[in-house]
C-alpha positions as CSV (number, residue, x, y, z in Angstrom):
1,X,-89.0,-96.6,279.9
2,X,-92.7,-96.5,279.1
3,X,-94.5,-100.0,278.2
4,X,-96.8,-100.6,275.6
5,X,-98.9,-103.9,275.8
6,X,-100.3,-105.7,273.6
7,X,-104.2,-106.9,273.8
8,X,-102.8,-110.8,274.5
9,X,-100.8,-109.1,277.5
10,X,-103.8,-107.7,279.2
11,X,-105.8,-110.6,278.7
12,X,-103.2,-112.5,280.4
13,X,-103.1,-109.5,283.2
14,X,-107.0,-109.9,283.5
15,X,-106.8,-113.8,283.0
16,X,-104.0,-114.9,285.0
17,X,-102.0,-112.6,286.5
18,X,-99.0,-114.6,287.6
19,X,-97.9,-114.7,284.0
20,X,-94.4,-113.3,283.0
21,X,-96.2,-110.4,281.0
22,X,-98.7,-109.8,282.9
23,X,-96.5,-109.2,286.4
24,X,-94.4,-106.6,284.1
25,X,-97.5,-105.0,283.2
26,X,-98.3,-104.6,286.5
27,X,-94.9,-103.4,287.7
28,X,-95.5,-100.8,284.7
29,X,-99.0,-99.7,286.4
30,X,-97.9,-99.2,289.5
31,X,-95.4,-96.8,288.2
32,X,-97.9,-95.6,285.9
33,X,-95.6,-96.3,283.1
34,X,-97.9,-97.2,280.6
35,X,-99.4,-95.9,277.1
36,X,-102.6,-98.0,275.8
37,X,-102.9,-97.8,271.9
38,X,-106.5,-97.0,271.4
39,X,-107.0,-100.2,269.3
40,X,-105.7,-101.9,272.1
41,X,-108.8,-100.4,274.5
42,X,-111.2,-101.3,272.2
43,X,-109.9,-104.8,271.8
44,X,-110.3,-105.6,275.4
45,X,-113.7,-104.1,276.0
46,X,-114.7,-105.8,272.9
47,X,-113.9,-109.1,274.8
48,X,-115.6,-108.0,278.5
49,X,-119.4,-109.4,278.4
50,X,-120.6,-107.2,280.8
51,X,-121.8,-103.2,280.3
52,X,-120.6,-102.8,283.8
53,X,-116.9,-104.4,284.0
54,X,-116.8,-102.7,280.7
55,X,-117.2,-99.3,282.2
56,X,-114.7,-100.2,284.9
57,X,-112.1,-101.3,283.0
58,X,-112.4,-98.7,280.4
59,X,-112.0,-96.2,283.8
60,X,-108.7,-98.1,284.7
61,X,-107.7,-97.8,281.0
62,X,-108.3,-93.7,281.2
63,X,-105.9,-93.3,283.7
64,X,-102.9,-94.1,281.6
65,X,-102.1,-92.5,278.1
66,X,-104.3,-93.6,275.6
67,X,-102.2,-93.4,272.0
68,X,-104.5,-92.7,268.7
69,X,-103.4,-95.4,266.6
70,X,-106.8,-96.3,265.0
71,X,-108.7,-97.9,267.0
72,X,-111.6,-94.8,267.5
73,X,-113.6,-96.3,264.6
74,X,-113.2,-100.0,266.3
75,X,-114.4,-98.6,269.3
76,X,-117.1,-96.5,268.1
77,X,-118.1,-99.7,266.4
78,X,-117.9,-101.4,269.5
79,X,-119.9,-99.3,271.6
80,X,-122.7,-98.9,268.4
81,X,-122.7,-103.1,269.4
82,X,-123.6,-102.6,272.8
83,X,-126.5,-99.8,272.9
């Protein structure tokens, strides 16, 4: 069964990974198990202060299916905020 987290889960994963959520999310990626809603991606990079970690994280994010739910105008928004 595939896993869809929520924004509040990756922070968690990113934040403190010994959370409930956050050690099923990463039980998900090693199986790579996961969609990310777009919104979702956006969310999260929104929240990284750095150009770099954003990058990063947004590479670790491409690896799994990325679901168009809406979130293209958020992150086009997003990235219009960091240029």
């Amino acid at each position: 069964m595939r896993l869809v987290a929520d924004t509040s889960v990756w922070i968690d994963f990113y934040r403190n990974p010994q959370t409930r959520h956050a050690q099923r999310l990463n039980a998900a990626m090693e199986q790579d198990d996961i969609i990310v809603p777009d919104l979702v991606l956006a969310e999260v990079l929104r929240g990284i202060a750095s150009e770099s970690q954003a990058r990063a994280v947004e590479r670790e994010f491409r690896h799994y299916d990325i679901a168009e739910i809406g979130g293209r105008e958020h992150d086009a928004r997003f990235r219009a905020e960091r240029d």
